[in-house]
Structures are given as structure tokens and as C-alpha cells.
mmCIF file of the N, C-alpha and C atoms, coordinates in Angstrom:
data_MODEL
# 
_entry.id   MODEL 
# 
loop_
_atom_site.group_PDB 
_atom_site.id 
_atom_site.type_symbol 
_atom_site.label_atom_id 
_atom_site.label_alt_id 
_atom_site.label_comp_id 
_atom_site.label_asym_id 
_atom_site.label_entity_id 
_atom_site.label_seq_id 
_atom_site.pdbx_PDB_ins_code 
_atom_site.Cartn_x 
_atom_site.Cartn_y 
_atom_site.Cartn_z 
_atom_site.occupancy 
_atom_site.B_iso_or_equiv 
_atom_site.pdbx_formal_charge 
_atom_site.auth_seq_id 
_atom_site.auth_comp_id 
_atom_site.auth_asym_id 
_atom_site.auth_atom_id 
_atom_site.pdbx_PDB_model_num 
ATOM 1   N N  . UNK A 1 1  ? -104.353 121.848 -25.494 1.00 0.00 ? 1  UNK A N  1 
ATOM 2   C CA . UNK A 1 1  ? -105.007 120.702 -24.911 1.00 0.00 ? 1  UNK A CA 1 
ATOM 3   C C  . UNK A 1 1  ? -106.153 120.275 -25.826 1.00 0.00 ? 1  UNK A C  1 
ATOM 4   N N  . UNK A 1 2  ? -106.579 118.762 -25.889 1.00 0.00 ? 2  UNK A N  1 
ATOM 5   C CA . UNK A 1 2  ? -107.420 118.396 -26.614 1.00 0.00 ? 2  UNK A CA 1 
ATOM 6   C C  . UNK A 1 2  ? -108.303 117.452 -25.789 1.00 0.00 ? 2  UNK A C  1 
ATOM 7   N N  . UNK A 1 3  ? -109.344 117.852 -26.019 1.00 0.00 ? 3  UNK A N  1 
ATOM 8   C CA . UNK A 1 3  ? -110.052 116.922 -25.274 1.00 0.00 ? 3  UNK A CA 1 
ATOM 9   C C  . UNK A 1 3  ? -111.175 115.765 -25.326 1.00 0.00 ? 3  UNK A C  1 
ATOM 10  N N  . UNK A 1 4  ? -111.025 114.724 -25.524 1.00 0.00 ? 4  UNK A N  1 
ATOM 11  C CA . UNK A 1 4  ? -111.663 113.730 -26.195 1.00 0.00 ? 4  UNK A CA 1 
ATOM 12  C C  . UNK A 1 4  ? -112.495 112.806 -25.389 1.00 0.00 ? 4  UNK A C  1 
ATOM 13  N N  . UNK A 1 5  ? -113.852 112.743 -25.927 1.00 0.00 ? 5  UNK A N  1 
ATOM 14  C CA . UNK A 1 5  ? -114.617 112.114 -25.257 1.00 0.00 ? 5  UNK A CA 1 
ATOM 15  C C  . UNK A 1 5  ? -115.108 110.858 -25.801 1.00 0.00 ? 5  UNK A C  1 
ATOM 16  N N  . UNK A 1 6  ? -114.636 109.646 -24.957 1.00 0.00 ? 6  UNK A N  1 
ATOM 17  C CA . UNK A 1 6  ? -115.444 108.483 -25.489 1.00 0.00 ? 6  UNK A CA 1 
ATOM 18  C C  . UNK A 1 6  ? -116.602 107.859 -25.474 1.00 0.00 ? 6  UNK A C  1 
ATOM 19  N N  . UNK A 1 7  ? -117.275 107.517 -26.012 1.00 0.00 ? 7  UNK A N  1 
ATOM 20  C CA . UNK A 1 7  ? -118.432 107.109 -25.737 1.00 0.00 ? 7  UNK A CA 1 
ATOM 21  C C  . UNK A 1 7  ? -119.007 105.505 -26.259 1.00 0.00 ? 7  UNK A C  1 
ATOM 22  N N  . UNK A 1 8  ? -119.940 104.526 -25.889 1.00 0.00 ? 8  UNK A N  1 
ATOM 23  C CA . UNK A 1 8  ? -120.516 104.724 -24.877 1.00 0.00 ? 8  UNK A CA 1 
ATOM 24  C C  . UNK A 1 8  ? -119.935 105.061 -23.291 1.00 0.00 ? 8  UNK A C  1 
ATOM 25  N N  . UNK A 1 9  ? -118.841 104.691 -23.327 1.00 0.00 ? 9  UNK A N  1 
ATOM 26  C CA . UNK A 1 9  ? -118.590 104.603 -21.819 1.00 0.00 ? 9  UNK A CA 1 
ATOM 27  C C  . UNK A 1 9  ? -118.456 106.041 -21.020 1.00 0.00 ? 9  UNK A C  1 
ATOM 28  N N  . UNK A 1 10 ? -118.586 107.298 -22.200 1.00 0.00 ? 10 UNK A N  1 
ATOM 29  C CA . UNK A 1 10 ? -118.622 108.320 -21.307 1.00 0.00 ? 10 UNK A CA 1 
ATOM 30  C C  . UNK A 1 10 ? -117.207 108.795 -20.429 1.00 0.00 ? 10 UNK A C  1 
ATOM 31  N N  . UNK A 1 11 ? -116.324 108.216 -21.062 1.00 0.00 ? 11 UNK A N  1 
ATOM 32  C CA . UNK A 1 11 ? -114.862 108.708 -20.026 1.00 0.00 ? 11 UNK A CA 1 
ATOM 33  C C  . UNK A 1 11 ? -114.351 109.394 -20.722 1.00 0.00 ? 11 UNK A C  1 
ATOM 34  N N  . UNK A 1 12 ? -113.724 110.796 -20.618 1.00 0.00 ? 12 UNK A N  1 
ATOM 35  C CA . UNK A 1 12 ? -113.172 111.986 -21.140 1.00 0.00 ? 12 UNK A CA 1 
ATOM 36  C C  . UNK A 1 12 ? -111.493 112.002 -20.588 1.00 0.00 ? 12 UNK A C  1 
ATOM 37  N N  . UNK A 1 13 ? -110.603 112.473 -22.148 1.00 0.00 ? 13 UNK A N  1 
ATOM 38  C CA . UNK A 1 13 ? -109.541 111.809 -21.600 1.00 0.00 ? 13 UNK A CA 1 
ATOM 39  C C  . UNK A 1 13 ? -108.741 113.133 -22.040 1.00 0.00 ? 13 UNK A C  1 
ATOM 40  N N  . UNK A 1 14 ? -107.845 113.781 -22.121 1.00 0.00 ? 14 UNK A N  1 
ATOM 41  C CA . UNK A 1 14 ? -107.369 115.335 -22.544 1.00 0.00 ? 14 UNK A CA 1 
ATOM 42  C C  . UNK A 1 14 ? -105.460 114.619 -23.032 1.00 0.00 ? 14 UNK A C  1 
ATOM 43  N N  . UNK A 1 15 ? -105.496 115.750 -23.914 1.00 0.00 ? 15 UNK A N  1 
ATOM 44  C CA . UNK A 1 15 ? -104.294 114.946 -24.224 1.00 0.00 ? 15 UNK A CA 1 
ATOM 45  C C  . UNK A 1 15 ? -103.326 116.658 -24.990 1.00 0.00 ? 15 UNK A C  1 
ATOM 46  N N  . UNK A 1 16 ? -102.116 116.768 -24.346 1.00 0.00 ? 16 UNK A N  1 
ATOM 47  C CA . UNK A 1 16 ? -101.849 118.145 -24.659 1.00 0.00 ? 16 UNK A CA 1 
ATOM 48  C C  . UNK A 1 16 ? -100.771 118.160 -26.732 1.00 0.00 ? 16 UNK A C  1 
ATOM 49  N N  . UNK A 1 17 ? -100.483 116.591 -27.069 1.00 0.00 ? 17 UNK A N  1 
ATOM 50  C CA . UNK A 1 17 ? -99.966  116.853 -27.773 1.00 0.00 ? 17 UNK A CA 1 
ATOM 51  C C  . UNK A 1 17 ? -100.635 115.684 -28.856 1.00 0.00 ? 17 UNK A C  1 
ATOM 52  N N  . UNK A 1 18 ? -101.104 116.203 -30.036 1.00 0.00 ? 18 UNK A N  1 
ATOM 53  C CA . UNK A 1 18 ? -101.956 115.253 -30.591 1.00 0.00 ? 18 UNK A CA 1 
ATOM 54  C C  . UNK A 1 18 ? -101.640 115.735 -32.740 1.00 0.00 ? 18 UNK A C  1 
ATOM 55  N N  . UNK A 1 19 ? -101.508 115.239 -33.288 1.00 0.00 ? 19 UNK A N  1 
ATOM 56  C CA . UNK A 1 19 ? -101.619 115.889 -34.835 1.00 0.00 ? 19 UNK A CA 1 
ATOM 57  C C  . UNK A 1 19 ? -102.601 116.028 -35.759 1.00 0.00 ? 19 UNK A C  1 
ATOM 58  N N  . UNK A 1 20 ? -103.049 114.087 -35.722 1.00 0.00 ? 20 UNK A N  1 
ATOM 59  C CA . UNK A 1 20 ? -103.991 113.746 -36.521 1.00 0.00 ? 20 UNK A CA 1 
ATOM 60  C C  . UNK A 1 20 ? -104.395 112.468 -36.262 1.00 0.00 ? 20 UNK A C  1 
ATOM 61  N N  . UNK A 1 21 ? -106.355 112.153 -36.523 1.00 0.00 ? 21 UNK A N  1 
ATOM 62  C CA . UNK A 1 21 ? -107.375 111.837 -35.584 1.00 0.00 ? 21 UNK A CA 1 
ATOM 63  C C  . UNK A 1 21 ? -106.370 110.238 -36.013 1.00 0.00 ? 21 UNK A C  1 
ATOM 64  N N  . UNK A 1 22 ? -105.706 110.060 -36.971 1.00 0.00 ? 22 UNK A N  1 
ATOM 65  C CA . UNK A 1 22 ? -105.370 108.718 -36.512 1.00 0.00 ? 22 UNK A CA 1 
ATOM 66  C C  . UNK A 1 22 ? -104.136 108.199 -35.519 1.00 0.00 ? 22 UNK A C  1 
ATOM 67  N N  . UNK A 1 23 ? -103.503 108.827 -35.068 1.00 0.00 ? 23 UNK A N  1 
ATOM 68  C CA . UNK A 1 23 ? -102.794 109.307 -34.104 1.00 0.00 ? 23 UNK A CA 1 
ATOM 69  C C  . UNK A 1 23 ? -103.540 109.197 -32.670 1.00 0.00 ? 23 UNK A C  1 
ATOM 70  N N  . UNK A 1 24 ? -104.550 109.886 -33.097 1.00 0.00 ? 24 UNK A N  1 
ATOM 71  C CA . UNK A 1 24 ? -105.846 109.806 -31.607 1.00 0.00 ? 24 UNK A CA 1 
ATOM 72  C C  . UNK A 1 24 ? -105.934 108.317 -31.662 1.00 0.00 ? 24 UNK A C  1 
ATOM 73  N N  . UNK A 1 25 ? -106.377 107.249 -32.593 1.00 0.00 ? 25 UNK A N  1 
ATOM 74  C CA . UNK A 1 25 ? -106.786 106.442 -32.943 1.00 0.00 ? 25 UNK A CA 1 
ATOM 75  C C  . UNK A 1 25 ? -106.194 105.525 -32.111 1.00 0.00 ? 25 UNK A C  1 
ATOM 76  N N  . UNK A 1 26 ? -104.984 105.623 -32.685 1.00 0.00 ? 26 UNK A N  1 
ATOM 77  C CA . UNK A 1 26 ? -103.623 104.682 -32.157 1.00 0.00 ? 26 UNK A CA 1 
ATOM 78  C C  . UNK A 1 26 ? -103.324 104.683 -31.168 1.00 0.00 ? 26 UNK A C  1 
ATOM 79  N N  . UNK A 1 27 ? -103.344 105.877 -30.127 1.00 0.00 ? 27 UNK A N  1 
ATOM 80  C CA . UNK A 1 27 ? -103.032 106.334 -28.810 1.00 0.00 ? 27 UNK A CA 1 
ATOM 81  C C  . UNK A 1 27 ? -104.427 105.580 -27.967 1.00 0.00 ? 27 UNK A C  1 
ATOM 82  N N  . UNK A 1 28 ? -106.067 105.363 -28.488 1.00 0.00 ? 28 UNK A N  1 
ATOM 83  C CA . UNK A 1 28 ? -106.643 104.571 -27.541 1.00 0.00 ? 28 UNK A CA 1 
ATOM 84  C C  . UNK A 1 28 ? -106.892 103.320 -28.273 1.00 0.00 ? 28 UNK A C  1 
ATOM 85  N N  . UNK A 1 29 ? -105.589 103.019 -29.272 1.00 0.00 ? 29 UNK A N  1 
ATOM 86  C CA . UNK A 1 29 ? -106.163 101.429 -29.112 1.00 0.00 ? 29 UNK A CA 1 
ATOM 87  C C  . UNK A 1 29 ? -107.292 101.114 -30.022 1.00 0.00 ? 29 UNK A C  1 
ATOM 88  N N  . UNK A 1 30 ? -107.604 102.260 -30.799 1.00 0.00 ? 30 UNK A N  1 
ATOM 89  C CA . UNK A 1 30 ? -109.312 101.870 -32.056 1.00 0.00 ? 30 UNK A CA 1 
ATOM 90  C C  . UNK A 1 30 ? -108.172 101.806 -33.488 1.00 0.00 ? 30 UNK A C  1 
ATOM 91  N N  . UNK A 1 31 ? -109.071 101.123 -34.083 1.00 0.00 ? 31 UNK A N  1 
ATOM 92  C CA . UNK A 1 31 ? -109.265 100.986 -35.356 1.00 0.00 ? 31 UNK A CA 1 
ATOM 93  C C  . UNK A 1 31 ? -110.453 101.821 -35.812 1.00 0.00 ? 31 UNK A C  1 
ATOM 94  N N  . UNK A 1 32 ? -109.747 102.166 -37.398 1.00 0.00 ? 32 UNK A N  1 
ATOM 95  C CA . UNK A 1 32 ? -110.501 103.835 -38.045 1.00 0.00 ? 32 UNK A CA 1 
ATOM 96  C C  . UNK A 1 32 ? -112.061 103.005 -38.279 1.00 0.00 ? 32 UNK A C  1 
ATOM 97  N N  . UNK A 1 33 ? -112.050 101.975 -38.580 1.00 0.00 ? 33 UNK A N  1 
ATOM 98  C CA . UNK A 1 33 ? -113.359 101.034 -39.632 1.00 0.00 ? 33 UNK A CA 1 
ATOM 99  C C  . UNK A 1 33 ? -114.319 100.729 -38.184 1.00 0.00 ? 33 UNK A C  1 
ATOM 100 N N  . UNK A 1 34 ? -114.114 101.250 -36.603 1.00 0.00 ? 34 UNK A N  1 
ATOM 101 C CA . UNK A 1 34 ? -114.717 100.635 -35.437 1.00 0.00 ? 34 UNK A CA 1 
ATOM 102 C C  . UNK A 1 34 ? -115.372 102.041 -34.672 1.00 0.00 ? 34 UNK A C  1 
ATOM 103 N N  . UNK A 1 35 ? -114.774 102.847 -35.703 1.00 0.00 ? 35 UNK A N  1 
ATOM 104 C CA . UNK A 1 35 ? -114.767 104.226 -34.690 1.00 0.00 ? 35 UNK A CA 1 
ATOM 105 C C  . UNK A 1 35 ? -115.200 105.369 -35.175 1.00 0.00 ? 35 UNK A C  1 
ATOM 106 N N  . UNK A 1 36 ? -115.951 106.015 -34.911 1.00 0.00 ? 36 UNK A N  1 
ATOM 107 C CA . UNK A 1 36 ? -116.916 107.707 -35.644 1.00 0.00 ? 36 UNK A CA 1 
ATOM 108 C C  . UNK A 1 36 ? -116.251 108.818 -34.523 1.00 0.00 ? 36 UNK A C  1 
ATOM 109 N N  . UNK A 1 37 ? -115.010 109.629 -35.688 1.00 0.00 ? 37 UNK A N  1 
ATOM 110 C CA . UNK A 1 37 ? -114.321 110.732 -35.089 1.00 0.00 ? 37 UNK A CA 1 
ATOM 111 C C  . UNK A 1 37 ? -115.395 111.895 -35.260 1.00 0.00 ? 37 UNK A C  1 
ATOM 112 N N  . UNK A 1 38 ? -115.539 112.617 -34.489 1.00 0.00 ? 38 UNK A N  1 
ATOM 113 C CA . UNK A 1 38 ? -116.530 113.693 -34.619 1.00 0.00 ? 38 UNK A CA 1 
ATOM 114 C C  . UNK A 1 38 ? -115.754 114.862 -33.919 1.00 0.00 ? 38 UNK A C  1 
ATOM 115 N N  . UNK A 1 39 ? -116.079 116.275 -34.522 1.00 0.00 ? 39 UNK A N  1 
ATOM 116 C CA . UNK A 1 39 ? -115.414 117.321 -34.327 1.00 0.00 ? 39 UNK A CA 1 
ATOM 117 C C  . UNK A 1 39 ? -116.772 118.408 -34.544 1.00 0.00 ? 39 UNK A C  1 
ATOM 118 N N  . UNK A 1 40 ? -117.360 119.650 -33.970 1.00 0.00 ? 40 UNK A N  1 
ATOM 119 C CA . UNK A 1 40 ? -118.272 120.006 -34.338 1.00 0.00 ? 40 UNK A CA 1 
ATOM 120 C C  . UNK A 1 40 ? -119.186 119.441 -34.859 1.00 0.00 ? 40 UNK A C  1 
ATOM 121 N N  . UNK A 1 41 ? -119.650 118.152 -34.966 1.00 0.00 ? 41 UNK A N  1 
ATOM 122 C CA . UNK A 1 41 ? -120.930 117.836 -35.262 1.00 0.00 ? 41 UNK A CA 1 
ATOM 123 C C  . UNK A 1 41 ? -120.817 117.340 -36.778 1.00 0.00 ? 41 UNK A C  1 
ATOM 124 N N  . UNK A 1 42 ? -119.306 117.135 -37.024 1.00 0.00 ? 42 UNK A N  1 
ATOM 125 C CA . UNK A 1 42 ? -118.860 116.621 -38.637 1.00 0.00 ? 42 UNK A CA 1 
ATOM 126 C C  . UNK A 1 42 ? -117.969 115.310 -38.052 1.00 0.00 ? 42 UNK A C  1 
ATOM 127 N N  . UNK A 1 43 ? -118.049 114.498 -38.745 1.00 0.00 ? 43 UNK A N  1 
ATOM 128 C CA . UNK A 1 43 ? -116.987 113.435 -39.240 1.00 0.00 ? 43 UNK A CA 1 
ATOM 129 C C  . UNK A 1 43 ? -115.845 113.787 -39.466 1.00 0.00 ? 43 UNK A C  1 
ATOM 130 N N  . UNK A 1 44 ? -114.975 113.327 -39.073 1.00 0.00 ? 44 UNK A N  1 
ATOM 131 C CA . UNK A 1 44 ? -113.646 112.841 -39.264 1.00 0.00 ? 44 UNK A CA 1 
ATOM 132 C C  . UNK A 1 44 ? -112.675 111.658 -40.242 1.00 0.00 ? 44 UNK A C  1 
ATOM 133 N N  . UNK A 1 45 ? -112.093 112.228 -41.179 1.00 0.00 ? 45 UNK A N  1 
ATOM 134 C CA . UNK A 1 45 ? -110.821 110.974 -41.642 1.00 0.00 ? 45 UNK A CA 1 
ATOM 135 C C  . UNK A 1 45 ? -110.065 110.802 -40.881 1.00 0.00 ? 45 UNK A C  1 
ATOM 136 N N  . UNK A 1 46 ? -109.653 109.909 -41.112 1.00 0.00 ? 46 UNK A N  1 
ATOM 137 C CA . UNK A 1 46 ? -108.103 109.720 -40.047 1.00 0.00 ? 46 UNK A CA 1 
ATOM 138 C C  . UNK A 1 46 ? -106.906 109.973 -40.368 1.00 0.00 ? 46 UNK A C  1 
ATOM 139 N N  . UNK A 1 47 ? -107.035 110.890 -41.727 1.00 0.00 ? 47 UNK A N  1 
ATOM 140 C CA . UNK A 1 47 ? -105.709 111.733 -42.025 1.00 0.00 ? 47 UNK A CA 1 
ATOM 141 C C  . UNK A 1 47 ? -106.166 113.752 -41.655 1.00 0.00 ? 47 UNK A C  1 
ATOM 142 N N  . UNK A 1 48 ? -107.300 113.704 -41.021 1.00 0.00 ? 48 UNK A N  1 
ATOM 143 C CA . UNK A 1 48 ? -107.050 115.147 -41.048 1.00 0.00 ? 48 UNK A CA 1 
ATOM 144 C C  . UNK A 1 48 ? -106.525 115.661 -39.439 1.00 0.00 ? 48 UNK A C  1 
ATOM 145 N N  . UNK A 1 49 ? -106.205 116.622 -39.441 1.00 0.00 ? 49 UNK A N  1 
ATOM 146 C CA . UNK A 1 49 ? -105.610 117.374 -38.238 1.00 0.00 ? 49 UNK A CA 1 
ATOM 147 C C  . UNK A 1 49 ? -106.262 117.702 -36.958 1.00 0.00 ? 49 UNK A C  1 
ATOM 148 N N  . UNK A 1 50 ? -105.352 117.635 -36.005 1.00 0.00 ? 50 UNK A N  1 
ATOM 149 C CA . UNK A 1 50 ? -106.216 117.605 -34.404 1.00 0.00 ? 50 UNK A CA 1 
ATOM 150 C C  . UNK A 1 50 ? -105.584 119.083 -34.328 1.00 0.00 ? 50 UNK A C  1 
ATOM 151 N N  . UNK A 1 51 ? -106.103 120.416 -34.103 1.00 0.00 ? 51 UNK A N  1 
ATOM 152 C CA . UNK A 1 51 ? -105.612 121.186 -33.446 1.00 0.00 ? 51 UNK A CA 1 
ATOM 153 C C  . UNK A 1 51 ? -106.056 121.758 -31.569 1.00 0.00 ? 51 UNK A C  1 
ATOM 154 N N  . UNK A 1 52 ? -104.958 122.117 -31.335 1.00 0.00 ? 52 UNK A N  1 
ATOM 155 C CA . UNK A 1 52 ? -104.935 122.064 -29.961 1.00 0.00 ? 52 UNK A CA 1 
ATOM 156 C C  . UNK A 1 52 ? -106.210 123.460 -29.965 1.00 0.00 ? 52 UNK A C  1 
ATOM 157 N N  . UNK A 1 53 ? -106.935 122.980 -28.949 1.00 0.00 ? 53 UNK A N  1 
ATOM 158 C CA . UNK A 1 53 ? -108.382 123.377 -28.257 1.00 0.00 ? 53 UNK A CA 1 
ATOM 159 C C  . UNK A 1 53 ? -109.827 122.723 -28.672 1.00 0.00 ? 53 UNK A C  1 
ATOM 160 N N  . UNK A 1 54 ? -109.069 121.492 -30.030 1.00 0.00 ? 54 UNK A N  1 
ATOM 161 C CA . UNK A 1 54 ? -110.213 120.777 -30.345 1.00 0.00 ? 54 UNK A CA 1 
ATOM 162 C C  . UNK A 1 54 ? -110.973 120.108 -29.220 1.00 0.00 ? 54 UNK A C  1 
ATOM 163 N N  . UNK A 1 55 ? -112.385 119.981 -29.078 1.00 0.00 ? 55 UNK A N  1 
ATOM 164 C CA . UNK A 1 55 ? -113.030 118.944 -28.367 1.00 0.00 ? 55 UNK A CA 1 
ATOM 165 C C  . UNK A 1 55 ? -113.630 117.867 -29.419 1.00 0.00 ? 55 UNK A C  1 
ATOM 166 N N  . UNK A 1 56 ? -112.881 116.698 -29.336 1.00 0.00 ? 56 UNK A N  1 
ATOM 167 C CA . UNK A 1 56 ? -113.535 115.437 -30.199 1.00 0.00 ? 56 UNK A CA 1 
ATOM 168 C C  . UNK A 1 56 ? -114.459 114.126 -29.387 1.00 0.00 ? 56 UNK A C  1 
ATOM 169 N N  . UNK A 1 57 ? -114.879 114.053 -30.576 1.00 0.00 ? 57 UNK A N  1 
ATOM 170 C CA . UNK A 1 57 ? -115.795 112.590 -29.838 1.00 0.00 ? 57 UNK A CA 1 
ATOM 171 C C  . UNK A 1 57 ? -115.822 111.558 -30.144 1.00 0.00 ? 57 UNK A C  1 
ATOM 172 N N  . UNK A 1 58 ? -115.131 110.674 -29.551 1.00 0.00 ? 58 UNK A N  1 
ATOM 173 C CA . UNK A 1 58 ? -114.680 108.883 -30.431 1.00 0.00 ? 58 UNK A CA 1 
ATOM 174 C C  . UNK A 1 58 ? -116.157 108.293 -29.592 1.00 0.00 ? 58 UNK A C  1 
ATOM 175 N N  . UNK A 1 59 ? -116.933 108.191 -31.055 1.00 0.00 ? 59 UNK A N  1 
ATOM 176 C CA . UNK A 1 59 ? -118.230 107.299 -31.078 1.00 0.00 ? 59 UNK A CA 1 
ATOM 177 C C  . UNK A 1 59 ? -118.062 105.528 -31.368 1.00 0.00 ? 59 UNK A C  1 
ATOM 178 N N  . UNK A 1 60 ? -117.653 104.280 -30.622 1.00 0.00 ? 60 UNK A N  1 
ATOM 179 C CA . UNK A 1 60 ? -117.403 103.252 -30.726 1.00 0.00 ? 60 UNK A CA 1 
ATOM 180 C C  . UNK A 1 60 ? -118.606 102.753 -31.784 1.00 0.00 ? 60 UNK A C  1 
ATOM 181 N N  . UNK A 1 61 ? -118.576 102.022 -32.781 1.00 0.00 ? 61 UNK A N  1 
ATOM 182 C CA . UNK A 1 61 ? -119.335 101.467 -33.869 1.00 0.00 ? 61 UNK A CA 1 
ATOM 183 C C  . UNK A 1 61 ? -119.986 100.070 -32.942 1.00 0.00 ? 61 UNK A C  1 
ATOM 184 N N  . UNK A 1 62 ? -121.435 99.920  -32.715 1.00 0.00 ? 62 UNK A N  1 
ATOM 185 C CA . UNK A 1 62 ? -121.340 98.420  -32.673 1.00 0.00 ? 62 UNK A CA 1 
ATOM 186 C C  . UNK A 1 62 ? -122.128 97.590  -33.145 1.00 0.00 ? 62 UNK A C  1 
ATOM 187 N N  . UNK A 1 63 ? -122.060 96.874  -33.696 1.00 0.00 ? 63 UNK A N  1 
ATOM 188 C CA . UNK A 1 63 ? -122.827 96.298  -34.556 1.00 0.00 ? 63 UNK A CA 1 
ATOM 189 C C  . UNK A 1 63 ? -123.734 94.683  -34.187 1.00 0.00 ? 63 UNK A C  1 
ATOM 190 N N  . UNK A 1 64 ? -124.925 94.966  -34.151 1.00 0.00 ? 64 UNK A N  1 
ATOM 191 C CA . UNK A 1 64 ? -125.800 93.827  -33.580 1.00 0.00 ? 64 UNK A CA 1 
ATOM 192 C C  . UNK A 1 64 ? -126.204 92.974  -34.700 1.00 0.00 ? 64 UNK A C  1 
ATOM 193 N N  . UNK A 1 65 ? -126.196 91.744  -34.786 1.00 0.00 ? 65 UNK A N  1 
ATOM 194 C CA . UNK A 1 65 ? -126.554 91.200  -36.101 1.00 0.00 ? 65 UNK A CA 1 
ATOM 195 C C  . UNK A 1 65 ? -127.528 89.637  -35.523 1.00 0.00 ? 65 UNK A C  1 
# 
């Protein structure tokens, strides 16, 4: 199980079969250039690997101008 938390909105979503964070990506609908994958407190590419018991954190980018 993997369990991924979005934020701002704070809704946590678990997902039992997952590979890689762009995969995560695709499954809610983000684009890699909108979105800060976080895993332990590191960054994420969107070619590296989700293993099952990861807890990740999709940080939405937003930009005020």
C-alpha cells in the first residue's frame, strides 16, 4: 500500500498498486512541471520508483504573479 497525501487540500488517498511517481502523476490528473513529489523529506523525478509502504506527498505548485 502507498499512501499519498495531497496538499493544499489535505486529502489522503492510498493506492495498493503504483511503480513510478509519474504513474502517481497520471493517476491524479497532475502534471510533473505543477507538482513537488516528496518522499522522506527529498524530491522526486517522475521517473523514479514508488515502492509499496512508501508515504508520498503531492505538494500542488502555485504560482501568484
Amino acid at each position: 500500500m502507498v499512501i499519498v497525501k495531497i496538499e493544499p487540500e489535505g486529502q489522503t488517498v492510498e493506492y495498493t498498486k503504483l511503480n513510478t511517481v509519474l504513474q502517481l502523476l497520471n493517476k491524479q490528473g497532475l502534471h510533473h512541471t505543477d507538482t513537488l513529489v516528496i518522499r522522506n523529506g527529498e524530491l522526486l523525478t517522475q521517473d523514479e520508483q514508488i515502492r509499496q509502504g512508501d508515504e508520498i506527498e503531492l505538494r500542488k505548485v502555485i504560482s501568484v504573479g
